[in-house]
C-alpha positions as CSV (number, residue, x, y, z in Angstrom):
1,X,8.9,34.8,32.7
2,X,4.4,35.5,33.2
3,X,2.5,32.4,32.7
4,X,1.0,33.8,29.2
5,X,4.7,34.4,27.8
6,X,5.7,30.9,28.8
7,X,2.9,29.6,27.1
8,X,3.3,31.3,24.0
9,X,6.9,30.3,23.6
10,X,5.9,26.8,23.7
11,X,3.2,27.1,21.6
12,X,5.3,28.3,18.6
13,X,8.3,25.9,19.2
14,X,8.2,23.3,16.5
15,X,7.1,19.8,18.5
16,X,9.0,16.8,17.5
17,X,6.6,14.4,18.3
18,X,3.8,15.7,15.8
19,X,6.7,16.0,13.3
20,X,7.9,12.3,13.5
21,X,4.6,11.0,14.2
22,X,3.2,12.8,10.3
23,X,6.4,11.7,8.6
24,X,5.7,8.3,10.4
25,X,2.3,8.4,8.9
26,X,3.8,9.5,5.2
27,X,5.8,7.3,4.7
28,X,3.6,4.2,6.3
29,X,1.2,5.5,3.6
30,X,3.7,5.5,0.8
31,X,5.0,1.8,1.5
32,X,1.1,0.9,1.8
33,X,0.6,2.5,-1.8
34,X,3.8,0.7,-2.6
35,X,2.5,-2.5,-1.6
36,X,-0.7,-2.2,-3.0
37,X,0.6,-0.8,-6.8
38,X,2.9,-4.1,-7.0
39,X,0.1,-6.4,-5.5
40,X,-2.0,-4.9,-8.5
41,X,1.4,-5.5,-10.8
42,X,2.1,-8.9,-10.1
43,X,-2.3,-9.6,-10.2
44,X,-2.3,-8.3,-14.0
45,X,0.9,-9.6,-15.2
46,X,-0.6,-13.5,-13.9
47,X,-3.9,-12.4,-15.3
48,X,-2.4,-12.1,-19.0
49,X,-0.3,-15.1,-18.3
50,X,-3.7,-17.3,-18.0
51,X,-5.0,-14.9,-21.2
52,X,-2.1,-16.2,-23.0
53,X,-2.2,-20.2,-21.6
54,X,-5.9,-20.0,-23.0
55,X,-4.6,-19.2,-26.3
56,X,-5.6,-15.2,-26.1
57,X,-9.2,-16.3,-26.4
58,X,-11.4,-13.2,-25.0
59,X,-14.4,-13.4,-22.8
60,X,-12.4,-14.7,-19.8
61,X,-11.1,-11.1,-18.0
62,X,-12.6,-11.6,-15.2
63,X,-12.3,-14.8,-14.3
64,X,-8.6,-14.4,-15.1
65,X,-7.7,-11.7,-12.9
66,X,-10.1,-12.8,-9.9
67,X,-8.0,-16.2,-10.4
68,X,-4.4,-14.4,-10.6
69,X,-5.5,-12.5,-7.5
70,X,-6.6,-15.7,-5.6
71,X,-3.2,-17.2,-6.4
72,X,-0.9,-14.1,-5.3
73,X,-2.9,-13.7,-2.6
74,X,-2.6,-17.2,-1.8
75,X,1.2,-17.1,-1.7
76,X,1.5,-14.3,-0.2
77,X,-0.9,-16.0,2.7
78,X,1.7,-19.0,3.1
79,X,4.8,-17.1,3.0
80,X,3.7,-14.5,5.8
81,X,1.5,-17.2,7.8
């Protein structure tokens, strides 16, 4: 088979490697997204918890979730560490 055939052929044979490598990146992405949308979960549902401890007194948002996020990120720091 010429040199130019041969190189053809390959060229429009389907590579495994890029193939597992993208669905390796997809689904690294997904479980990152994952991750991140029960991070965010767990972050709000202990922000309204503190809301509620204070008596559902307003004013105190921020503080509240920058708390909750210090003390699931906190947990999550000794668990993995």
């Amino acid at each position: 088979m010429p040199k130019a055939k041969a190189a053809k052929k390959l060229q429009s044979m389907p590579s495994e490697n890029n193939d597992s490598h993208a669905t390796a990146s997809v689904v690294a992405f997904e479980s990152a997204t994952t991750q991140k949308s029960n991070l965010e979960e767990r972050v709000r549902q202990r922000a309204y918890e503190l809301f509620q401890e204070r008596g559902g007194k307003d004013g105190y948002a921020e503080q509240d979730w920058l708390r909750a996020e210090a003390e699931i990120l906190g947990h999550s720091e000794r668990r993995t560490a």
